[in-house]
Residue, then its C-alpha position, 0 to 999 in steps of 0.5 A: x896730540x896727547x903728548x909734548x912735542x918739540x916744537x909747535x907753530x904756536x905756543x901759548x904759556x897760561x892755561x886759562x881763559x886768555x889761552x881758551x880764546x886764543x886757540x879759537x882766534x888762531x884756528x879762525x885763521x889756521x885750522x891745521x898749525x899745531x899749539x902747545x899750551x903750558x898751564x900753571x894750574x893742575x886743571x884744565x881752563x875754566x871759566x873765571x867768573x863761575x868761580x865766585x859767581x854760579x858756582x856757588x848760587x846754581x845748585x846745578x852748577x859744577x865745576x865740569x861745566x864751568x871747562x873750556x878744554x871741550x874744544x882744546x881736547x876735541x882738536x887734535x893739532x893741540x896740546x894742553x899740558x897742565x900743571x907745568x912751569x915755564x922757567x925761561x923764555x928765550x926769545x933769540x932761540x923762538x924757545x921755552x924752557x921747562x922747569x924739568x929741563x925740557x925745551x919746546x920750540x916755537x914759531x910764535x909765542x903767546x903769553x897769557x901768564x894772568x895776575x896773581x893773588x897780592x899777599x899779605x902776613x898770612x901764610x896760604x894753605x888748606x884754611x887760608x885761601x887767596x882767592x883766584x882758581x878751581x883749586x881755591x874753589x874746591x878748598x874753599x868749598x870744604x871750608x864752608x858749610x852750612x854754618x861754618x865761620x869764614x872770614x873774608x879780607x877784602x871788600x873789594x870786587x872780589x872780596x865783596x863777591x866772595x863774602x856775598x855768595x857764602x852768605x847766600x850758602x848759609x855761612x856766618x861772614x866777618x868781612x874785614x875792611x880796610x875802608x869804610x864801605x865795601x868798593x869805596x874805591x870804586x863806587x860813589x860814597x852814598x853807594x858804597x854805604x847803601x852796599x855795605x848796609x846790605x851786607x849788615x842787613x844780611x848779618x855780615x859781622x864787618x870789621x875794620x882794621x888792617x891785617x897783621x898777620x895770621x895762621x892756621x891752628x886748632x883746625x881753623x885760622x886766626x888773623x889778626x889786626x893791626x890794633x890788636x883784634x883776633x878773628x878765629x874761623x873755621x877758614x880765611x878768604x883774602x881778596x885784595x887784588x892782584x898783580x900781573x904775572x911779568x917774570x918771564x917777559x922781563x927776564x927775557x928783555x920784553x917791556x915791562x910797565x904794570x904789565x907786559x907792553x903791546x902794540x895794537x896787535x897785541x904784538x910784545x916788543x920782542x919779535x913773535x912774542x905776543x902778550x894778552x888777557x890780565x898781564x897785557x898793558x894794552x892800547x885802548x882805543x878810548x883810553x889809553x895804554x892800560x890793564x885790565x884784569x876782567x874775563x870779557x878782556x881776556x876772552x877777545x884780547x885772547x881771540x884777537x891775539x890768536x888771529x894775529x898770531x896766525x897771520x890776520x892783520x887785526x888791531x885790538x880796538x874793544x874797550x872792555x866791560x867787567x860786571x857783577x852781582x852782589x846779593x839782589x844787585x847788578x852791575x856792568x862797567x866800561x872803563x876807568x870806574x875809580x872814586x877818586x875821579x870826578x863823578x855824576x850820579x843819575x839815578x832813578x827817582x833821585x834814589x839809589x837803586x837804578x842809576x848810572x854813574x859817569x867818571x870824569x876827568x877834566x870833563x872826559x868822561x872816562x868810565x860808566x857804572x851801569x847799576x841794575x841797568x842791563x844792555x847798555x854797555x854800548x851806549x857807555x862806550x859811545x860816551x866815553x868815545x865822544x867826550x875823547x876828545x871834547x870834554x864836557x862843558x858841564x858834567x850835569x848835561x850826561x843827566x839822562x844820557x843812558x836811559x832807564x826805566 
């Protein structure tokens, strides 16, 4: 199809990665229903991670290959319409409606709207990027050549993953820290040190401070500190999370609670309304109703909603894992990975370098940071699965429970 119709058997608002998934969850099921997609975004859905990840450390990387619209495009029972913006769900009706007027039927409907960047007292624009699309990407990229000065706010996941990849891009960094270490809230404290060290060691200039405000002038930015500090540089990338995108399900009476409420199913609490991928607060068969905000949960949470959607009496029962790679290191996590919960640190010869960190609470094991350990994701869950429901009675028995070499 090639252009908007009226009405579809499905309708999928979000045009990212939870809506590229979707559409293979329901054409597994349904290989002739027709599917609108309603994109925020002016481009076509990419692969999320490419964005901070190879795109900036394959010099054979571009950002075509990082499309998932190849098989959207070759299918043509959908449409994919991008740079659109749903102003209504009107669930009564089984319609949305257009900020152009327009309104679209559905049969059933999924929302896969994702998060949006937090912001603080700095105005976005062509400098001041809040890191989260293709579209940031390619501002960020005509920021930061080869010897350009870019500061990064944030030393979290993605702040961290950013900061890391312009510096493997010949780009002078300051890092603006609102803690101590780089992923203090996430990794253990000796962790956190080792990591911020290597930025040191890399010739990161590392602040501390709290952002005030800041703006675009004389070509490039300026951010200032709560204690007074002004940082000038030739752009600005700010990274301190996200927040998941509710408007539309809780005008439209959906539950809302730190995301949109689904049932196993993905089912909202509206009829023919489904919800998936960083705006569902799901219930995870090992832990619980959460949030996550990671490509590998969007990718099946996506699918499986799509095969409901289309009839197929299928539950979400995956835990999720999310990783990453910051200058010579990797990780994979599973789970809960906060360091405000209890820890057990195995590492490798005592030394941080090889290891695996178990998260607890009173003795369930709730998370496992697998760090420069590959292929053991499954094992974490298998942890995480059999402490559910009896804690461990001593914590220092996981020791050697995920092997390394």
């Amino acid at each position: 199809m090639s252009i908007v119709e009226q009405s579809y058997d499905y309708v999928i608002v979000g045009g990212g990665v939870t809506a590229a998934s979707a559409v293979k969850g329901i054409r597994s099921e349904d290989s002739s229903g027709t599917i609108g997609i309603l994109g925020s975004e002016p481009v076509k859905p990419v692969y999320r991670p490419d964005l901070s990840k190879d795109l900036w450390l394959d010099d054979d990387k571009s950002l075509e290959d990082s499309s998932l619209a190849g098989d959207l495009d070759g299918d043509d029972g959908v449409d994919l319409v991008t740079d659109t913006t749903v102003t209504e769900i009107d669930p009564g009706a089984h319609v949305v409606r257009l900020a152009d007027g327009t309104s679209i039927g559905y049969g059933r409907l999924l929302l896969a709207t994702g998060a949006e960047p937090r912001t603080l007292a700095v105005d976005p624009g062509p400098k001041v990027v809040y890191y989260r699309t293709a579209a940031d990407y390619e501002r960020l990229r005509a920021i930061a050549a080869t010897g350009s000065h870019v500061v990064v706010v944030g030393g979290g996941y993605i702040g961290s993953e950013i900061a890391s990849a312009l510096v493997q891009n010949g780009v002078d960094v300051t890092l603006v820290l609102d803690l101590e270490d780089v992923q203090e809230q996430m990794f253990p404290r000796a962790l956190a040190a080792t990591l911020t060290k290597a930025f040191d060691d890399r010739g990161v200039t590392i602040v501390h401070g709290s952002v005030e405000g800041g703006q675009e002038q004389d070509g490039g930015v300026r951010i200032r500190l709560e204690d007074g500090t002004d940082i000038t540089a030739d752009g600005a990338v700010i990274g301190v999370g996200v927040l998941p995108r509710t408007g539309l399900a809780e005008a439209a009476g959906l539950d809302v609670d730190n995301g949109i409420v689904v049932d196993a199913h993905l089912r909202t609490s509206v009829e023919d309304v489904y919800a998936a991928g960083d705006v569902a607060a799901y219930p995870d068969a090992l832990l619980g109703r959460r949030r996550v905000e990671h490509v590998d949960h969007a990718e099946k949470s996506g699918e499986l909603a799509g095969r409901a959607m289309a009839g197929a009496d299928a539950t979400y029962d995956y835990t999720p894992m999310f990783w990453s790679d910051i200058f010579d290191y990797g990780y994979e996590a599973v789970g809960e990975t906060r360091s405000d919960l209890d820890m057990v640190e195995d590492w490798k010869d005592g030394e941080i370098g090889t290891g695996v960190v178990y998260y607890l609470r009173s003795g369930h094991v709730r998370g496992v940071l697998l760090w420069n350990v590959w292929d053991s994701a499954d094992q974490a869950r298998e942890v995480i699965a059999e402490t559910s429901d009896a804690p461990v009675a001593d914590p220092e028995t996981l020791r050697g429970r995920i092997a390394f070499e």
